[in-house]
C-alpha positions as CSV (number, residue, x, y, z in Angstrom):
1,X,98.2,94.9,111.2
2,X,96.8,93.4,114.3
3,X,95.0,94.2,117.3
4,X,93.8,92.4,120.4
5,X,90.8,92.6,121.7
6,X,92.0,92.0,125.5
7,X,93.7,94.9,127.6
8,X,96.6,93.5,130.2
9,X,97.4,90.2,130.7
10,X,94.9,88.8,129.0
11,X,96.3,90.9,125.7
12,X,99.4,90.3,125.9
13,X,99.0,86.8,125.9
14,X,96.4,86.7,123.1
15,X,99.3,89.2,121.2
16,X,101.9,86.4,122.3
17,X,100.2,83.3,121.3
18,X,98.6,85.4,117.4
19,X,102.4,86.0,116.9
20,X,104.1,82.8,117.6
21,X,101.2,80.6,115.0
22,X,101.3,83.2,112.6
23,X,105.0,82.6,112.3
24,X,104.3,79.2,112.3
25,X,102.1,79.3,109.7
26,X,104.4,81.6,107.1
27,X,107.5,79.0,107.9
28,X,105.7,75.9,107.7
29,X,103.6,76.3,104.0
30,X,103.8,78.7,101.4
31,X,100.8,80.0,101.5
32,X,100.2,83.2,100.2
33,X,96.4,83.6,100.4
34,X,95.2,86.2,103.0
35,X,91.9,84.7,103.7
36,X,93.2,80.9,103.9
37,X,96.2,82.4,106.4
38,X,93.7,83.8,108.5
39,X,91.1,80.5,108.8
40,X,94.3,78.7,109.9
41,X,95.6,81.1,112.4
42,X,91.6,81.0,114.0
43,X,91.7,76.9,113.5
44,X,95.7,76.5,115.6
45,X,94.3,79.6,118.1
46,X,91.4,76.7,119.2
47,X,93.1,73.7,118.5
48,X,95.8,75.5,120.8
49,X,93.3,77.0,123.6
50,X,91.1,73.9,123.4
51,X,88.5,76.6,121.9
52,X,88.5,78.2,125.7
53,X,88.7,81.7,124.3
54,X,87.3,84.4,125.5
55,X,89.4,87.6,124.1
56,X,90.2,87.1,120.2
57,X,92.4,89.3,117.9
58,X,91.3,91.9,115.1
59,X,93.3,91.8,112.0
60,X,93.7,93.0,108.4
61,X,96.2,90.4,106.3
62,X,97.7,92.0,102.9
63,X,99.3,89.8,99.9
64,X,100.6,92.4,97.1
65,X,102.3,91.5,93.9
66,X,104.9,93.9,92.5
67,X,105.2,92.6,89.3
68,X,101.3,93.5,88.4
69,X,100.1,96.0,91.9
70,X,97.3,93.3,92.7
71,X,96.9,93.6,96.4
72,X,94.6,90.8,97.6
73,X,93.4,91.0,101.8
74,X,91.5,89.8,104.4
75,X,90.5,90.9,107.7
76,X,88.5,90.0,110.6
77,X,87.1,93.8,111.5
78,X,89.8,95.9,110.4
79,X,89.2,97.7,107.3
80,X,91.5,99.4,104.7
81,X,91.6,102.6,103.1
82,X,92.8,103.2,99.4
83,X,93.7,106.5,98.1
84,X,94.1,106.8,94.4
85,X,94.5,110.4,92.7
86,X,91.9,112.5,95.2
87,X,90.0,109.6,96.1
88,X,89.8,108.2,99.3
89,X,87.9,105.0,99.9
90,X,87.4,102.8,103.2
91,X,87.5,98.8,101.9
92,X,85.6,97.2,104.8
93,X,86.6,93.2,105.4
94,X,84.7,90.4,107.8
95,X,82.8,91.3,110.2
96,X,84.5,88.1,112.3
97,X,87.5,88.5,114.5
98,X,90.1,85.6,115.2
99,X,89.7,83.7,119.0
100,X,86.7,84.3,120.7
101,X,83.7,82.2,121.7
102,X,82.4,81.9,118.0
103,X,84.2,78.8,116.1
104,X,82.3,79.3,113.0
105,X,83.9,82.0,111.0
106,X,84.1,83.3,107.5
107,X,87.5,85.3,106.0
108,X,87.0,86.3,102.3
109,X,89.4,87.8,99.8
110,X,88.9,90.8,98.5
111,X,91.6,92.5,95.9
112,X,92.2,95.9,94.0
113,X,94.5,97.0,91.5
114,X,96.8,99.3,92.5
115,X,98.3,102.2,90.0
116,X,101.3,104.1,90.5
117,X,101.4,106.9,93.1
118,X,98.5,105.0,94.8
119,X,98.3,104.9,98.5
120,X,97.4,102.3,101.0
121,X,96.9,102.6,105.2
122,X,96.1,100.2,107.5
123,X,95.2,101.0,111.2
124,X,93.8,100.0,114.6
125,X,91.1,101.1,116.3
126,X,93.5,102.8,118.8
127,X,94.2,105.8,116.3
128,X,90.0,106.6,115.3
129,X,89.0,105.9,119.2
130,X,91.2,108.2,120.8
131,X,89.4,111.5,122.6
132,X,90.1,114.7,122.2
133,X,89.9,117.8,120.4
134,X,87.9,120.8,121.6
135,X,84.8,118.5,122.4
136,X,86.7,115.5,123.9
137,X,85.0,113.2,121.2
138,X,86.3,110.4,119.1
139,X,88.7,111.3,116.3
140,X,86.5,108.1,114.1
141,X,87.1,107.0,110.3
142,X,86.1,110.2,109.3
143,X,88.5,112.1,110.7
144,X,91.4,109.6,109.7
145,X,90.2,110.0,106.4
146,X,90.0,114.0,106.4
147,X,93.7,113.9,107.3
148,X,94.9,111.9,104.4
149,X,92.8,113.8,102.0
150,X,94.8,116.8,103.5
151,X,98.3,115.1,103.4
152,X,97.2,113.2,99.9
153,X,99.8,115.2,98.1
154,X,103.0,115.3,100.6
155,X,105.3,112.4,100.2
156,X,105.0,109.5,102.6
157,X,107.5,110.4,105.6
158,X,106.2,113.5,105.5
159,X,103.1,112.3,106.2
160,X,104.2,110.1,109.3
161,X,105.3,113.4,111.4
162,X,102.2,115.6,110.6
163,X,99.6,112.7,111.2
164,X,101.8,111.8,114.4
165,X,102.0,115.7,115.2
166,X,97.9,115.7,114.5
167,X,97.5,112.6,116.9
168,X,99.6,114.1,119.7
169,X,97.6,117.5,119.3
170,X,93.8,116.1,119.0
171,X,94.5,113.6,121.8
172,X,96.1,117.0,124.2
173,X,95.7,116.2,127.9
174,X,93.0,113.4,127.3
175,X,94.4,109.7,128.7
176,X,95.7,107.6,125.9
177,X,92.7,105.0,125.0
178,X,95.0,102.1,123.7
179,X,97.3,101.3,121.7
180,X,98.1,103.1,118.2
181,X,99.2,101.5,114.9
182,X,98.9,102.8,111.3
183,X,101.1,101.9,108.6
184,X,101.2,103.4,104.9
185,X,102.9,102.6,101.7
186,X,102.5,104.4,98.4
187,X,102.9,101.9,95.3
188,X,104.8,103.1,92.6
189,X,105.4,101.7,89.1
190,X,106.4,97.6,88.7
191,X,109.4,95.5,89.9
192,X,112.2,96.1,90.3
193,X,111.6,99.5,90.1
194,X,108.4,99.2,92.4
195,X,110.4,96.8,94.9
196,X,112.5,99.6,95.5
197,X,110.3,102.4,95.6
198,X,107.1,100.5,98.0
199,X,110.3,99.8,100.5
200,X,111.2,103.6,100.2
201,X,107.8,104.9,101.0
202,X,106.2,103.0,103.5
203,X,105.9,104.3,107.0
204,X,104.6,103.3,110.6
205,X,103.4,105.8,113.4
206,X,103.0,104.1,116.4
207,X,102.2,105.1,120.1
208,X,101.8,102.8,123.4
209,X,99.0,103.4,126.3
């Protein structure tokens, strides 16, 4: 789940160039390790660029394992939110985002267990910065998170068309701010059977500015 910092042009390019060297990077090792993927997507972005960046990329990087529901990630300022049973956590990651001026950065790991019926979103800044609503204010993490606490119990497509429907309504005649990505999966039980079941219950809302 990516976002770049740039609006335009300048975007589209960064979106363009993040793309092409993280495809590079998955085809040309096996490396598996979120953190390690994202220092060498920042170290080919300069190496490519000649380190004259000036927009960069935010990102959230996830490595699960069906076999035992370990899901290891990393992310330069995008966070992650875990729902197990009725509770809702936000899992914050680096506070450093890809590109950009800065050429010293730090990606950790960070990992959780995940049980069956868990629940995992990622998202862009798009969704929780949109105005609207009766005050024309910021929906925010909070309000992302009162809407899955809401929806905790419905099954995942479900979910997609009321926290699409939600959007569309908070956002009413207010100008899209940018562009909207969150994506969902519920885990359930091991592989095979959990292979199956993740590819069954994962969903993406999306929406263009």
């Amino acid at each position: 789940c990516a976002d770049c910092t740039g609006h335009g042009v300048p975007g589209a390019f960064m979106s363009i160039i993040g793309n092409t060297l993280f495809n590079d990077i998955v085809k040309e090792s096996d490396e598996t390790d979120p953190a390690a993927m994202l220092h060498s997507l920042e170290n080919k972005m300069h190496e490519l660029l000649h380190n004259d960046i000036n927009d960069g990329m935010d990102l959230i990087l996830l490595s699960l394992d069906l076999t035992t529901g370990q899901l290891d990630f990393s992310g330069a300022m995008r966070p992650l939110i875990h729902v197990s049973d009725d509770n809702v956590n936000l899992l914050k990651t680096g506070r450093d985002t890809i590109g950009g001026i800065n050429t010293k950065k730090i990606f950790e790991n960070s990992s959780i267990k995940l049980r069956s019926g868990d629940k995992v979103y990622i998202y862009t800044d798009g969704f929780t910065d949109q105005f609207g609503g009766p005050k024309g204010r910021k929906m925010n993490t909070s309000g992302l998170i009162t809407i899955l606490k809401d929806f905790n119990g419905d099954p995942m497509n479900w979910q997609k068309e009321k926290i699409a429907r939600i959007f569309e309504e908070w956002k009413g005649k207010e100008p899209q701010t940018d562009d909207v990505l969150l994506i969902g999966f519920r885990f359930e039980n091991a592989y095979p059977a959990g292979k199956k079941a993740l590819e069954n219950s994962t969903h993406k809302t999306t929406a263009s500015a």
